[in-house]
C-alpha positions as CSV (number, residue, x, y, z in Angstrom):
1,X,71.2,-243.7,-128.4
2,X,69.2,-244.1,-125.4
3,X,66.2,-242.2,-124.6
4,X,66.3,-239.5,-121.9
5,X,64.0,-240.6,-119.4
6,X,61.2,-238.3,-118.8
7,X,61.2,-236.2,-116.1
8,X,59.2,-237.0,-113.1
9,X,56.6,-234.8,-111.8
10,X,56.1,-233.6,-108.6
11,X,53.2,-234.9,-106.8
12,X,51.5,-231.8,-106.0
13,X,52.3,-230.3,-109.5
14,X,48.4,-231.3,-111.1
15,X,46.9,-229.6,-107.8
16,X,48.6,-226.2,-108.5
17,X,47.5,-226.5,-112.4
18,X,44.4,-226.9,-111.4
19,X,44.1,-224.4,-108.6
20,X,45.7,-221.9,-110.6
21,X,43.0,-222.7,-113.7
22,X,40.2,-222.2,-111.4
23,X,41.5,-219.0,-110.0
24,X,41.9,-217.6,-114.0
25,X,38.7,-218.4,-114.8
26,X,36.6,-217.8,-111.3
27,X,35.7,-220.8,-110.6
28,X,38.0,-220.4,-107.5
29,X,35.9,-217.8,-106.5
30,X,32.7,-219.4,-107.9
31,X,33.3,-222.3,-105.4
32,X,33.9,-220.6,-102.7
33,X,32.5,-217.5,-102.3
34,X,28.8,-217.4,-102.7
35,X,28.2,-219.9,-99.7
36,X,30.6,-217.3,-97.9
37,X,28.5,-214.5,-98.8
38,X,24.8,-215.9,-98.5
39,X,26.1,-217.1,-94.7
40,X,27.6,-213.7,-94.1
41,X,24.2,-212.2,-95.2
42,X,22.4,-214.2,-93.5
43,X,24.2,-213.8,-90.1
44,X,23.9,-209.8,-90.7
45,X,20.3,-210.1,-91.3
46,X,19.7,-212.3,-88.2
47,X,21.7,-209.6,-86.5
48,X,19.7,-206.9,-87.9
49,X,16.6,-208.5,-86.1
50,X,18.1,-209.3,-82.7
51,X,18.8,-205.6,-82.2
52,X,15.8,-204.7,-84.2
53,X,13.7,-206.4,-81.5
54,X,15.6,-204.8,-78.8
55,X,14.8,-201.3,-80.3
56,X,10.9,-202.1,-80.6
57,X,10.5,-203.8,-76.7
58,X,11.9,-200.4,-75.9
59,X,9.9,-198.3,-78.2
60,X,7.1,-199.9,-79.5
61,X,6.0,-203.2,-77.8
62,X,3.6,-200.9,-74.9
63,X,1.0,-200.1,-78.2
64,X,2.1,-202.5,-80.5
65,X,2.0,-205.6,-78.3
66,X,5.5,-207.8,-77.2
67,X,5.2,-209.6,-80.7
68,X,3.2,-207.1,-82.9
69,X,0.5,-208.4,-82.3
70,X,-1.4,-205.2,-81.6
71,X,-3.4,-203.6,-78.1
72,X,-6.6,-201.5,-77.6
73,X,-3.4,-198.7,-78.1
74,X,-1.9,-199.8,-81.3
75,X,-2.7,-202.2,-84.2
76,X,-0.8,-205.3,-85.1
77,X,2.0,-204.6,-87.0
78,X,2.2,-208.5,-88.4
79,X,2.3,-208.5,-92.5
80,X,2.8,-204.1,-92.2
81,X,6.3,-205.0,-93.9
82,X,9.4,-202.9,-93.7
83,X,7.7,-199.9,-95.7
84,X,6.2,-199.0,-93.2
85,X,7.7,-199.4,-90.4
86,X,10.9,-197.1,-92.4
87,X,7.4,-194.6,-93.3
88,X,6.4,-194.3,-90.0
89,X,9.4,-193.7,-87.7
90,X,11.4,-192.2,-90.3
91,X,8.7,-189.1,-90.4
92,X,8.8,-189.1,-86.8
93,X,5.3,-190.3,-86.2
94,X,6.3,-193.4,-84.8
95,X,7.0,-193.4,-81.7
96,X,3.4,-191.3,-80.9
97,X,3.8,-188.1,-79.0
98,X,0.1,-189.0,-77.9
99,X,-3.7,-190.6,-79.0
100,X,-5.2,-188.2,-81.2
101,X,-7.6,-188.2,-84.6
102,X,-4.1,-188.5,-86.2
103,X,-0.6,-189.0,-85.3
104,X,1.8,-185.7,-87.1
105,X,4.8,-185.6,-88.6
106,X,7.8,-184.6,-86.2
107,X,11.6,-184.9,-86.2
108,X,12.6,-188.6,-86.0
109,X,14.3,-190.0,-83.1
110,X,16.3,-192.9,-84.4
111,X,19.5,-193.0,-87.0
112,X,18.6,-194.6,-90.3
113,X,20.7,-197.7,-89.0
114,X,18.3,-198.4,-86.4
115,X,15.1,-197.6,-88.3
116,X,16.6,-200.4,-90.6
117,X,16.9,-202.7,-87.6
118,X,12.9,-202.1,-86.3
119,X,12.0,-202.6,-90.1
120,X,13.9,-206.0,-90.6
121,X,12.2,-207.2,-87.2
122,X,8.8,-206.3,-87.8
123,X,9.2,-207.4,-91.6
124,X,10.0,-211.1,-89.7
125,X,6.6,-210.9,-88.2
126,X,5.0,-211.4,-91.4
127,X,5.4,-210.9,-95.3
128,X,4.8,-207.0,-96.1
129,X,6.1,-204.2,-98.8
130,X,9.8,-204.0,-98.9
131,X,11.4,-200.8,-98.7
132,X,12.0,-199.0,-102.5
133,X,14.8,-198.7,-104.0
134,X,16.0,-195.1,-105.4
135,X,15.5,-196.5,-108.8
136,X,12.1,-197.5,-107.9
137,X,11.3,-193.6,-106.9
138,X,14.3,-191.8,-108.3
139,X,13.2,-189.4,-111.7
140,X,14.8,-191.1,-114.3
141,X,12.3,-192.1,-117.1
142,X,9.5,-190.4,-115.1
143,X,6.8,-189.0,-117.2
144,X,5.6,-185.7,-115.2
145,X,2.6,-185.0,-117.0
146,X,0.9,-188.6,-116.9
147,X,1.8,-188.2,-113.3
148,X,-0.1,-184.9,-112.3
149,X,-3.2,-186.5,-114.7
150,X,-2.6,-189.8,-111.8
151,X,-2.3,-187.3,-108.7
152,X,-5.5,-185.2,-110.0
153,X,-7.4,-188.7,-110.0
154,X,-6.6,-190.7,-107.4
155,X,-5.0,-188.0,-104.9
156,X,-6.3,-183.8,-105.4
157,X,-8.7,-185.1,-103.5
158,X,-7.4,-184.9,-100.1
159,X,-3.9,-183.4,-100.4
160,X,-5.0,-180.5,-103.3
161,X,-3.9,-180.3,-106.5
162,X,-0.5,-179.2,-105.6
163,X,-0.2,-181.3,-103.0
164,X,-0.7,-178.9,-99.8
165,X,-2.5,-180.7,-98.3
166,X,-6.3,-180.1,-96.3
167,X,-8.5,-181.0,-93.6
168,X,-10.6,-183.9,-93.3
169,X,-13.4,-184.7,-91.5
170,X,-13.0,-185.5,-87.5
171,X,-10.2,-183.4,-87.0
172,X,-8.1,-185.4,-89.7
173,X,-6.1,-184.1,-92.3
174,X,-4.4,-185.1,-95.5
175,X,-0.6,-184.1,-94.6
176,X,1.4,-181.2,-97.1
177,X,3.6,-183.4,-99.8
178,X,5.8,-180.2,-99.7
179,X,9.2,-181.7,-98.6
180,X,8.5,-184.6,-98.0
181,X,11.2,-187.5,-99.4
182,X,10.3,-189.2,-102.7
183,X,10.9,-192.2,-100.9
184,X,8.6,-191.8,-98.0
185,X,6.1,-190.6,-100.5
186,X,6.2,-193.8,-102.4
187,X,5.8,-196.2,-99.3
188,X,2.4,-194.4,-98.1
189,X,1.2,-195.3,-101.6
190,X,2.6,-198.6,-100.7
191,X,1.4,-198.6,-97.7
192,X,-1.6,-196.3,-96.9
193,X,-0.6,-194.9,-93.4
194,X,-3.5,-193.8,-90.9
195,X,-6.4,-192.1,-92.9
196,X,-5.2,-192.6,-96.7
197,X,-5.8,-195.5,-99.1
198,X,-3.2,-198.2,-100.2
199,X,-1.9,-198.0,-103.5
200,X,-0.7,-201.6,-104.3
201,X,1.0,-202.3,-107.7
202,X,-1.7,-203.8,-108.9
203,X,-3.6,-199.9,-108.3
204,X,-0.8,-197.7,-108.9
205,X,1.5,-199.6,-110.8
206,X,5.5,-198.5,-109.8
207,X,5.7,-196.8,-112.9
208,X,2.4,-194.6,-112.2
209,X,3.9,-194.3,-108.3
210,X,7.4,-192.8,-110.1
211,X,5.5,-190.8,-112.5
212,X,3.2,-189.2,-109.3
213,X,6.4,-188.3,-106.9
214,X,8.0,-186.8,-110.1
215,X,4.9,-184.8,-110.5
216,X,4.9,-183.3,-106.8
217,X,9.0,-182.6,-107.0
218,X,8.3,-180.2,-110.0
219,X,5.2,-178.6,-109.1
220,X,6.7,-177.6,-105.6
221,X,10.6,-177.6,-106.9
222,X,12.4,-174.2,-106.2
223,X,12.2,-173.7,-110.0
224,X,8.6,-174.0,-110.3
225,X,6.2,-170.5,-111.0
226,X,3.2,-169.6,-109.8
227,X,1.4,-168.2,-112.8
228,X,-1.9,-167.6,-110.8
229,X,-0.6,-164.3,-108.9
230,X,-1.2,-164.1,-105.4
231,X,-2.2,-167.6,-104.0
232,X,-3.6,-168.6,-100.6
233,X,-1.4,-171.5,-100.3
234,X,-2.4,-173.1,-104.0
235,X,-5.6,-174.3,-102.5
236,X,-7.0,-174.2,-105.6
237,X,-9.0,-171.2,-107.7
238,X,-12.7,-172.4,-106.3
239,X,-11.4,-171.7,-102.8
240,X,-9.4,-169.0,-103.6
241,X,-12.3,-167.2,-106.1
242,X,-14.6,-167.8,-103.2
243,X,-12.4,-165.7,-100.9
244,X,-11.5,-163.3,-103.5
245,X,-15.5,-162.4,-104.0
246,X,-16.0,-162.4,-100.1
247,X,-13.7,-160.7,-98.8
248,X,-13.4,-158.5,-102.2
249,X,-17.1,-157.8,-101.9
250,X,-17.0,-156.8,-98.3
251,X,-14.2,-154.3,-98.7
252,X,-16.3,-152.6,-101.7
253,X,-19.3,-152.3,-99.3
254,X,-17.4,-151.3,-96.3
255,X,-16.1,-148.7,-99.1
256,X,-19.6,-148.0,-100.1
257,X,-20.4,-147.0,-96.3
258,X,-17.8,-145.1,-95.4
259,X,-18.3,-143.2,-98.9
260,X,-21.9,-142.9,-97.9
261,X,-21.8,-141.7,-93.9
262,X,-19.0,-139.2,-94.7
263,X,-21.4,-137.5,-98.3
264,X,-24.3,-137.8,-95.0
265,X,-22.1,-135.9,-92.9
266,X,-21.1,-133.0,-95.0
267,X,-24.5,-132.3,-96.7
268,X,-25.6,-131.7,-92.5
269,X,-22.6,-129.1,-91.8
């Protein structure tokens, strides 16, 4: 008996094997994909600048110089990063109303989209802090107590012990922490906007910066108690004993006189 022959293939038979053993395991995707995406990120990033650069010749560029480079009105903004750029606009002080001892917080006038765009071109001037992530300032795994022991230390100082903030010298003054976003809080440690100190890592590690903004959310969170009675703004109790005894003290005399002028008065009739 003859053998049957064997069946001839079809040329293109090994291709769709293989094709279809790349696609089970990924490597289809593997192949093909990740150039795809890094060019497709890239592209949006280089997008992100163009109209990022539009935005600040617009905005920015009669203080700031045409490329950041700074003016007798503004500083250079080369090497500020994107921190800062998303810290200052995004609390309204950037653009500036007008020069002052210090620029204040007001309602922002660009969409988040477009502070994103400023940030990514000014972060292309020069290497700076990135913008944080929510896990980076987010609560999870915060340790509240180490962080009010880091804010009495390094920040009671200027912005109180609760964090409400007080004047400076010069007509400056350390802004109220009441409100304020967790992330915005965490780039001016990052970033030490106008009168305050930077907090690098290598200061304020990003554990110690979590454990800080976790601090400030409960001591001024709707939940919180004041167990001090009747504050004057929690500017602490030397301030507040100090106006206690003054203005206390005053009323008692002022009691004392009255007391006195009317017992004067009715001894003469």
């Amino acid at each position: 008996m003859k053998k049957l022959s064997a069946r001839r293939r079809h040329p293109l038979a090994a291709l769709v094997v293989l094709l279809l053993a790349l696609a089970c395991t990924g490597g289809l995707y593997a192949a093909f994909a990740p150039a795809d995406k890094a060019q497709a990120d890239e592209t949006a990033q280089s997008l992100a600048i163009d109209e990022g650069k539009k935005l600040y010749s617009v905005g920015c560029a009669s203080c700031h110089g045409t490329d950041g480079q700074g003016t007798t009105d503004g500083p250079s903004l080369v090497g500020v990063g994107a921190a800062a750029v998303d810290f200052q606009v995004g609390t309204g002080r950037m653009p500036a109303q007008q020069p002052g001892a210090q620029v204040p917080r007001k309602k922002n006038i660009y969409s988040q989209a477009e502070i994103d765009q400023l940030a990514a071109y000014v972060a292309s001037l020069g290497a700076g802090p990135t913008v944080p992530t929510k896990e980076q300032y987010g609560p999870e795994g915060a340790d509240i107590a180490k962080g009010g022991d880091l804010f009495r230390t390094n920040c009671a100082q200027c912005h109180n012990f609760t964090g409400k903030g007080g004047a400076l010298t010069h007509g400056k003054y350390a802004p109220t922490l009441e409100g304020v976003d967790p992330k915005h809080i965490y780039e001016a440690m990052e970033t030490g906007p106008q009168n305050m100190p930077s907090f690098p890592d290598g200061t304020l590690s990003e554990q110690n910066k979590k454990d800080i903004i976790a601090y400030l959310n409960a001591v001024n969170g709707e939940e919180s108690e004041s167990r001090g009675g009747l504050e004057l703004g929690g500017i602490g109790p030397v301030a507040e004993g100090l106006f206690g005894w003054i203005f206390g003290l005053g009323t008692l005399v002022a009691i004392a006189v009255w007391v006195a002028a009317r017992t004067a008065k009715a001894k003469k009739s």
